[in-house]
C-alpha positions as CSV (number, residue, x, y, z in Angstrom):
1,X,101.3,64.3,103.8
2,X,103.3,67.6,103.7
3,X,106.6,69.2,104.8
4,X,106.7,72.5,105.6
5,X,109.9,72.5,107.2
6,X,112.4,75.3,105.9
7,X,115.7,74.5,105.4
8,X,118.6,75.2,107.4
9,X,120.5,78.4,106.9
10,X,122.9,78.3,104.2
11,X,126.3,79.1,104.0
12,X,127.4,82.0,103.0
13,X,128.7,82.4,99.3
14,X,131.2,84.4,100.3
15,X,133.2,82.3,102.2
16,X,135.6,79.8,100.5
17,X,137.5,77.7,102.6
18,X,141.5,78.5,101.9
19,X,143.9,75.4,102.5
20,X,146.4,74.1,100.4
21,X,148.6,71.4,100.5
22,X,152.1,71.8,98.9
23,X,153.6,68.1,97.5
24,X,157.9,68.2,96.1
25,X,160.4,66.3,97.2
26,X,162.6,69.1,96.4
27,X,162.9,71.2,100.1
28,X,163.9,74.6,98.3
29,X,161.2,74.4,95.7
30,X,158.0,73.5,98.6
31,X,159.9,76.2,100.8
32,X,159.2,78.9,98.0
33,X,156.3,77.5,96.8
34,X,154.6,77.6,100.5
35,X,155.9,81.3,101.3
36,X,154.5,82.9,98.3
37,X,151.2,81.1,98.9
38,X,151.4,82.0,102.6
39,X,151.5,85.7,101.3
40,X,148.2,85.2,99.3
41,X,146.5,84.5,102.8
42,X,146.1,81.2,102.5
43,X,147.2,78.5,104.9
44,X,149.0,76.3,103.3
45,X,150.9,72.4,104.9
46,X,153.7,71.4,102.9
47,X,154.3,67.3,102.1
48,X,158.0,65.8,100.7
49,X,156.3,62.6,99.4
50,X,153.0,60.7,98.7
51,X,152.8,58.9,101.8
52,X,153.1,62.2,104.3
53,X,150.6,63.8,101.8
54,X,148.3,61.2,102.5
55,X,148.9,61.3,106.3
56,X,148.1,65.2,105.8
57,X,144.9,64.6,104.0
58,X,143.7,62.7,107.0
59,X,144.5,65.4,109.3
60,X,143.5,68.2,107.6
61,X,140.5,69.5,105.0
62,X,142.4,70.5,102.4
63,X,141.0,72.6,99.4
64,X,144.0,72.3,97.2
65,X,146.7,70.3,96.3
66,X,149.6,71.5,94.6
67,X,151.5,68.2,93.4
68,X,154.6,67.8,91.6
69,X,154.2,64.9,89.0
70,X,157.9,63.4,90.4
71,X,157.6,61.8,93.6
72,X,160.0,59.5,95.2
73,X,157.4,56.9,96.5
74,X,155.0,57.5,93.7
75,X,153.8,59.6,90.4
76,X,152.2,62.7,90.7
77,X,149.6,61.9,88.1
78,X,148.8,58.3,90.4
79,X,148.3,59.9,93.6
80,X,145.9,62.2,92.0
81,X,143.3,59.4,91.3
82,X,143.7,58.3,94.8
83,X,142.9,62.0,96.4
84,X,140.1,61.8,94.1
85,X,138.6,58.7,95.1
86,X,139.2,59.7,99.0
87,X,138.5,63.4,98.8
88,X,136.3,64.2,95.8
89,X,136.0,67.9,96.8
90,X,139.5,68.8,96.9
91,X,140.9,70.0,94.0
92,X,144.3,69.2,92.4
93,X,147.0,71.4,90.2
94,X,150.1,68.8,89.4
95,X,153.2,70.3,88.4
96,X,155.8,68.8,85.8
97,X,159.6,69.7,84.8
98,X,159.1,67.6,81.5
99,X,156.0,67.9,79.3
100,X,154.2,65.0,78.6
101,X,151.3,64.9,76.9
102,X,150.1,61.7,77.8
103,X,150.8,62.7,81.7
104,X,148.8,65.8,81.1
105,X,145.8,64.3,79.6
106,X,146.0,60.9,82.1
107,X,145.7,64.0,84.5
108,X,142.7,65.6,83.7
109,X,140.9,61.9,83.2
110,X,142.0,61.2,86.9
111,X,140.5,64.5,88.0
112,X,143.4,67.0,88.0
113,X,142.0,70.6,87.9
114,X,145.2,71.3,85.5
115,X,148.6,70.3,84.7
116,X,151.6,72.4,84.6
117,X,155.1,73.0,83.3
118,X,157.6,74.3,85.8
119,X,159.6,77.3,85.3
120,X,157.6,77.8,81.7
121,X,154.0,78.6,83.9
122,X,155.2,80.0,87.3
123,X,153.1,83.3,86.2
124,X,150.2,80.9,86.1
125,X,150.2,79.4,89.3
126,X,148.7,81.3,91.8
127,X,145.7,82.9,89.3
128,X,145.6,78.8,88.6
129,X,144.9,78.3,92.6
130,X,142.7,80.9,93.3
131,X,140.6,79.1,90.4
132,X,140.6,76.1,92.2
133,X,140.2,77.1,95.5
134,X,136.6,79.1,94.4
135,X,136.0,75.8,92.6
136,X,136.2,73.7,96.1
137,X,134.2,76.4,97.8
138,X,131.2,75.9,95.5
139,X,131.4,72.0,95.7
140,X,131.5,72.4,99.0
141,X,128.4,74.6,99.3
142,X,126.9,72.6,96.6
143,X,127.2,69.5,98.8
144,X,125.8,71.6,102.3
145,X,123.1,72.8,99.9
146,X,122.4,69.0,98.7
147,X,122.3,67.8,102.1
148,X,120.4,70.3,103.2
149,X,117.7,69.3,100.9
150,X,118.2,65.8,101.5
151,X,117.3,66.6,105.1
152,X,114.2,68.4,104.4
153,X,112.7,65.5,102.6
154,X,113.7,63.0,104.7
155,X,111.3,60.3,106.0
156,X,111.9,61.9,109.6
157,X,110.6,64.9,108.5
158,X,106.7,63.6,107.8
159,X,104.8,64.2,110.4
160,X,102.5,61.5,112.0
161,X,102.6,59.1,114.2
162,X,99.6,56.7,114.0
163,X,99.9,53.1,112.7
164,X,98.9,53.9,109.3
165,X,101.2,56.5,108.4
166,X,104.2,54.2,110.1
167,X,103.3,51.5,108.0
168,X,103.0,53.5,105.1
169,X,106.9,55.2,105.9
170,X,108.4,52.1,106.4
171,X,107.1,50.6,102.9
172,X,108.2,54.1,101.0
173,X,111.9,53.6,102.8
174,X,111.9,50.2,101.7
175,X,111.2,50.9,98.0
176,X,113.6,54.4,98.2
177,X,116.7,51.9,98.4
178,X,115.5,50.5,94.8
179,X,115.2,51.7,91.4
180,X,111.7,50.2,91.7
181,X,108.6,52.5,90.2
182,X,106.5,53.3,92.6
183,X,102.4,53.9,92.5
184,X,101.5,56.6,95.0
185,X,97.9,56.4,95.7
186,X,95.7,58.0,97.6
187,X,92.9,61.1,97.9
188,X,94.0,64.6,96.8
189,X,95.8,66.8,99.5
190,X,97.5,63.1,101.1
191,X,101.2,64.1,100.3
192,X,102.0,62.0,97.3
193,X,104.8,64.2,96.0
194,X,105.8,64.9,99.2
195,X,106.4,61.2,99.8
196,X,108.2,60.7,95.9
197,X,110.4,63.4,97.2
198,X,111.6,61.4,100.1
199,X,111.6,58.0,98.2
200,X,114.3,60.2,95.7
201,X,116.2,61.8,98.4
202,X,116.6,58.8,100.6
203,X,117.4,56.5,97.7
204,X,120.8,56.3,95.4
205,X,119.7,58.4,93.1
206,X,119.3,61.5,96.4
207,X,122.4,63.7,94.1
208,X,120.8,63.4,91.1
209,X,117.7,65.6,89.5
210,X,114.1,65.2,91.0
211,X,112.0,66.5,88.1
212,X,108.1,67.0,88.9
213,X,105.0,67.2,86.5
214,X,101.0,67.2,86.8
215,X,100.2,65.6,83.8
216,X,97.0,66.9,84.8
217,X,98.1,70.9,83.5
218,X,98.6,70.3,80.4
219,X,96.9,69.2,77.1
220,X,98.1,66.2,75.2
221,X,100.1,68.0,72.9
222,X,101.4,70.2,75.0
223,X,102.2,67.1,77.6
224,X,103.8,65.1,75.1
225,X,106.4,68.4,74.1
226,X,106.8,68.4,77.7
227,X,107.8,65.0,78.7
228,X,109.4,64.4,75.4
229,X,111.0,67.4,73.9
230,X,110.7,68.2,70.1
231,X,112.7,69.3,67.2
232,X,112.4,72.4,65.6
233,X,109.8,72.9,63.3
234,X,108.0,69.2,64.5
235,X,105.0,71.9,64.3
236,X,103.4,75.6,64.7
237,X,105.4,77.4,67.4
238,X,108.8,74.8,67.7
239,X,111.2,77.3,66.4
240,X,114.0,75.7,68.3
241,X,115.1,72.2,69.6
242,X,113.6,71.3,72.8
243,X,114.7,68.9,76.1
244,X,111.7,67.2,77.4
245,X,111.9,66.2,81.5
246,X,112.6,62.7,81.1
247,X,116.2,64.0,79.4
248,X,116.1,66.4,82.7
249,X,115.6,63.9,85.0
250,X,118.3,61.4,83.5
251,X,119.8,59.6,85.5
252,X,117.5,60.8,88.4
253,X,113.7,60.6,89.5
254,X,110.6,61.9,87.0
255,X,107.7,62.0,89.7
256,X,104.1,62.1,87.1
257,X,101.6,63.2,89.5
258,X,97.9,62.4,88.1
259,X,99.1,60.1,86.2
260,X,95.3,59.3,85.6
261,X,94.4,62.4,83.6
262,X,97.1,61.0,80.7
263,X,95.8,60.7,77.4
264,X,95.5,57.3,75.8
265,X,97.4,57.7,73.3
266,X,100.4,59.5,75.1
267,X,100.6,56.6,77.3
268,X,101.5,54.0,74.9
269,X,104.6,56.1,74.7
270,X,105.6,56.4,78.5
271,X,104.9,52.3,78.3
272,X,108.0,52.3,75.4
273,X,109.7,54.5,78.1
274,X,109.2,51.7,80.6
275,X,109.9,48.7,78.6
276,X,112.9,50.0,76.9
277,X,114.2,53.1,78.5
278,X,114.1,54.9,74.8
279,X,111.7,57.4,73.0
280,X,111.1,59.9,70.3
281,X,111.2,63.7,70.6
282,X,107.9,65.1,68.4
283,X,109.7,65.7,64.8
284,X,112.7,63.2,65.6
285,X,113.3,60.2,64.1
286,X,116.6,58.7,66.5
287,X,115.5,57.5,69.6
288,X,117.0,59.0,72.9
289,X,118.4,56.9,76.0
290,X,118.0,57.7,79.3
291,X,118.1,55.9,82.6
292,X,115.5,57.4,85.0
293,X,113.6,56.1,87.6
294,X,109.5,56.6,87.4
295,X,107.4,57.5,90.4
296,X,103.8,58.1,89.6
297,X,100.8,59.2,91.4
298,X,96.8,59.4,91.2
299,X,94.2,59.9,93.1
300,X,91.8,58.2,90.9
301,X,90.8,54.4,91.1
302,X,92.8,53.1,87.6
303,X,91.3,49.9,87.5
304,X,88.4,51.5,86.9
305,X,89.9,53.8,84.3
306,X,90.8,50.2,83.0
307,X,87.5,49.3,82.5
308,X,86.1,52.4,80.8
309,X,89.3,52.5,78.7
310,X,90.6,55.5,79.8
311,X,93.6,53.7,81.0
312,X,95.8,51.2,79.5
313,X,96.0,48.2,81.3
314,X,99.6,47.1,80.3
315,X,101.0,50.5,81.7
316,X,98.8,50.2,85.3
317,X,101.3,46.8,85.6
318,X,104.2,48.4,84.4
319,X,104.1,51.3,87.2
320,X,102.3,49.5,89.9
321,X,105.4,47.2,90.6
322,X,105.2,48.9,94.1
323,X,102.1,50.3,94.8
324,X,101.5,52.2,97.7
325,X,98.1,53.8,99.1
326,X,98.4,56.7,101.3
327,X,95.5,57.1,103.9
328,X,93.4,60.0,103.8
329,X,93.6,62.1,107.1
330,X,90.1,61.1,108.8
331,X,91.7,57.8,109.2
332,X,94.6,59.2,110.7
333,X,92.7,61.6,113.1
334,X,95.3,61.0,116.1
335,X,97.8,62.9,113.8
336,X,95.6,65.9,113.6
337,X,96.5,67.6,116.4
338,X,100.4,67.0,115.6
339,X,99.6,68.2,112.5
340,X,98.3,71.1,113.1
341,X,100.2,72.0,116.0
342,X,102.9,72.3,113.1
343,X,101.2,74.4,110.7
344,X,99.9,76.7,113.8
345,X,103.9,77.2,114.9
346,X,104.4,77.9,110.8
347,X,102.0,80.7,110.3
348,X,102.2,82.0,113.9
349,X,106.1,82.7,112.8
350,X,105.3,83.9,109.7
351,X,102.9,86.5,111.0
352,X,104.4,87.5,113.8
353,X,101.7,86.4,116.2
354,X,102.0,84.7,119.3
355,X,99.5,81.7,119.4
356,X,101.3,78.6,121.0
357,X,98.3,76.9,121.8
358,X,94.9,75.1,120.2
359,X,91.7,75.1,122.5
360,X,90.3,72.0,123.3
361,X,86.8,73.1,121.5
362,X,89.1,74.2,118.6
363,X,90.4,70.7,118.5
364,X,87.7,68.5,118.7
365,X,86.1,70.6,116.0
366,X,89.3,69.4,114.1
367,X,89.0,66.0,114.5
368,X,85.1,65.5,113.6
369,X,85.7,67.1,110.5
370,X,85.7,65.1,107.2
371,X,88.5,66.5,105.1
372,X,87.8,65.9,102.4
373,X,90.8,67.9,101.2
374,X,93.4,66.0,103.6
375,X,96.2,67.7,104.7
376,X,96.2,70.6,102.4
377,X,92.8,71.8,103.7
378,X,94.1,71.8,107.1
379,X,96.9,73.8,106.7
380,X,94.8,76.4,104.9
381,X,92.4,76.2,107.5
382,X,95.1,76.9,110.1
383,X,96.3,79.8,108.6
384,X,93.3,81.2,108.0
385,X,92.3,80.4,111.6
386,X,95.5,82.5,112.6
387,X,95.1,85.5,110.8
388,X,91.4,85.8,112.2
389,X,92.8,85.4,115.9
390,X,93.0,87.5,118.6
391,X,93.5,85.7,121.2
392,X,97.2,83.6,122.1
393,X,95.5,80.1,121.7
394,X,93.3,79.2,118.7
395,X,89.8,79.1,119.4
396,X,86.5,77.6,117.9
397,X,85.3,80.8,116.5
398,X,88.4,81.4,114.3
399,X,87.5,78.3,112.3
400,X,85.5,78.3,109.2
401,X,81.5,78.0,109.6
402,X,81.4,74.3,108.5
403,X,83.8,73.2,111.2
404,X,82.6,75.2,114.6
405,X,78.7,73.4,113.2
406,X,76.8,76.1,111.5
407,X,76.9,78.5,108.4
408,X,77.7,82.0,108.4
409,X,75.0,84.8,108.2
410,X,75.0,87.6,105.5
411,X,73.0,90.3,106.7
412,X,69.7,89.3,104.2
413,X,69.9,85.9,106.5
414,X,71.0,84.3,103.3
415,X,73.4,81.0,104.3
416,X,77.2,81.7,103.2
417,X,80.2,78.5,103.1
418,X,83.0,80.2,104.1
419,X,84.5,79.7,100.5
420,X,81.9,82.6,99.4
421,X,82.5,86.0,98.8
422,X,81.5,87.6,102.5
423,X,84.0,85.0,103.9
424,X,86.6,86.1,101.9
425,X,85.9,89.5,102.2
426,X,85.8,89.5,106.0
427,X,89.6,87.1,105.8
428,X,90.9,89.7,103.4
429,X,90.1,92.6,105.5
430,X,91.9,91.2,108.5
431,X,95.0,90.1,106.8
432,X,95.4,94.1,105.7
433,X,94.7,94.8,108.9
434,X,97.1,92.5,110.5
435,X,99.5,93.8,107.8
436,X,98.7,97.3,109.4
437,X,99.3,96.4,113.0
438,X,95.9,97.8,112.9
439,X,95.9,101.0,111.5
440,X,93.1,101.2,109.6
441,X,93.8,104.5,107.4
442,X,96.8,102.3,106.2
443,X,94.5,99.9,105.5
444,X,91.8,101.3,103.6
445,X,94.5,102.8,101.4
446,X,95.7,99.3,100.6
447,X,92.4,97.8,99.9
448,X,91.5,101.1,97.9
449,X,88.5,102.0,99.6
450,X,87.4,104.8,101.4
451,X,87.8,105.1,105.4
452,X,84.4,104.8,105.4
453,X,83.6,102.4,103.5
454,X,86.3,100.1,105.8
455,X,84.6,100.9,108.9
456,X,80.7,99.7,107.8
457,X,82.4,96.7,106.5
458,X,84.4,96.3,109.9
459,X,81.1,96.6,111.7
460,X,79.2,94.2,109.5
461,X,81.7,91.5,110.0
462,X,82.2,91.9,113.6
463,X,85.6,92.9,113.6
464,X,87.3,95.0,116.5
């Protein structure tokens, strides 16, 4: 399964949110303290104790507090652990007569953005709040951003409908709310990281780091400096200390996508990582703790890796606690035309073209096709199905050879997939031209070839 769904727009960086809340007993002191902020251009509420504060904090989204530590009802440095715990976002500058260095540091642990002396750091104060405010702006885009992400890898976001995608959602939903590791199985081009995403996202881990590898890319050595990290000089090349992606992903989700294509040997290590949440950079000798949750995915059978001995049978039982298969698309063929339906609104967007619609033809040809590739291969045959149309629906003939039932032609009579070199050709070609809005001198100098040269090739592949 895929998402292609963009985000939402974000907000802009520009803009930070300016309100402050002013906290003193003392009614000359807030008075002052409230005009001179006003003049900064900031809207600022006023508060004579902890309880009105409170009542304002309700009301209001505030950005800053400005709190003096002496409060009639109750101390400064108190009320800041409860804004904390109620308002994380919103920053807080307390504001002493005395010094007190155990005030001041009691301060900072309950999550005071400073601590100041009155009268001694009145200079300080409003640099101090402008500080804070950018501060609470960036949490608070940080936080749009997050959920913003959060919402693109949601579970409502993969598309499908048909029994065994549903069934195959509502297990992954079930297992997000855990710290369970999760098998993802399933043919190339089903969605497995797609899925790990949303497991992470919809699970207590969703603010943490989602860190990604295909343990396929990479040779054992290199995989092992990947995961692991090493210390300089552990070999040829490690001139400096290095953070493998299990300390990146600490405290969040490491998603090992073919998982299968480990080496041996390196998986005796990920079972230590398993059984006792520890391991050994390459040159290091103390072993590093982390607490991160393991969501793998293959797309070969292991149990028959098992018997070959290409897998170790101790680590299939350590990460299959929750296995999951995801179905290949043929056995999902009701979700076709939703699917690709979606990818044809994608690239029709993206390339400024106006096809809304999929021909009947078209989509029967869709759903008697194998593919073998899943849902990747569809989407690539979509957009490469829009780039060679002309007309506002999507019709057989814009589909690769192999779908509309019969190969294409070179001109020797010579059979050609539409994976070889005259396909490709003849797709490149149009894209430029497309590029072009058609102008085909434009185009010729973009493909560096003579004028000439693009109009036999325009003839020879039968485009207008």
């Amino acid at each position: 399964m895929t998402n292609f769904l963009p985000l939402k727009p974000c907000l802009d960086n520009n803009i930070i949110v300016r309100t402050v809340l002013v906290i003193d007993d003392e009614e000359k002191l807030r008075t002052l303290l409230t005009r001179i902020i006003s003049l900064e251009g900031l809207e600022v509420f006023s508060a004579n104790n902890g309880k009105a504060a409170l009542k304002r904090l309700e009301q209001t989204d505030i950005n800053v507090v400005l709190c003096d530590v002496k409060l009639p009802d109750i101390n400064g440095v108190e009320l800041a652990q409860v804004i904390k715990e109620k308002y994380p976002l919103t920053e807080i500058i307390l504001l002493t007569a005395y010094a007190n260095i155990q005030d001041g540091v009691q301060a900072i642990k309950n999550g005071a953005f400073d601590y100041l002396i009155k009268g001694d750091d009145n200079n300080k104060i409003i640099p101090l709040l402008h500080s804070a405010l950018e501060k609470a702006g960036m949490s608070k885009r940080l936080m749009q951003l997050e959920k913003q992400v959060g919402e693109k890898y949601s579970f409502e976001n993969i598309i499908g409908s048909s029994k065994n995608i549903k069934e195959v959602i509502d297990l992954a939903q079930k297992v997000s709310q855990t710290d369970t590791t999760v098998l993802l199985t399933g043919e190339t081009g089903t969605g497995k990281e797609v899925f790990a995403q949303a497991i992470h996202y919809a699970g207590k881990r969703n603010h943490k780091p989602f860190v990604a590898l295909n343990c396929s890319a990479f040779s054992k050595e290199l995989l092992e400096s990947e995961l692991f990290g090493h210390k300089a000089g552990a070999f040829t090349g490690a001139i400096k200390d290095k953070r493998g992606l299990f300390e990146e992903a600490n405290t969040g989700t490491i998603f090992l996508d073919e998982i299968g294509e480990m080496d041996v040997d390196l998986q005796a290590k990920l079972l230590r990582v398993l059984e006792t949440g520890e391991f050994l950079k390459i040159g290091e000798t103390k072993p590093v703790h982390i607490n991160v949750r393991i969501i793998a995915a293959t797309n070969k059978d292991l149990q028959k890796e098992i018997e070959t001995g290409h897998f170790r049978e101790d680590l299939y039982y350590r990460i299959s606690v929750f296995e999951i298969a995801l179905p290949p698309l043929r056995e999902r063929i009701q979700d076709i035309e939703t699917l690709a339906l979606h990818f044809l609104e994608l690239f029709s967007t993206k390339m400024n073209k106006k096809i809304k619609t999929i021909s009947p033809e078209c989509l029967e040809a869709l759903k008697r096709h194998a593919w073998n590739g899943n849902i990747r291969e569809l989407k690539n045959v979509i957009e490469r199905s829009v780039i060679l149309s002309k007309e506002n629906e999507l019709t057989l003939d814009s589909l690769p050879a192999e779908l509309q039932g019969h190969p294409i032609q070179a001109r020797e009579g010579r059979q050609l997939s539409a994976f070889d070199l005259a396909s490709a050709e003849k797709i490149h070609i149009q894209k430029v031209l497309n590029y072009t809005n058609g102008n085909k001198t434009e185009a010729a100098r973009l493909l560096n070839i003579a004028l000439t040269t693009l109009y036999r090739k325009l003839t020879e592949y039968n485009i207008s």
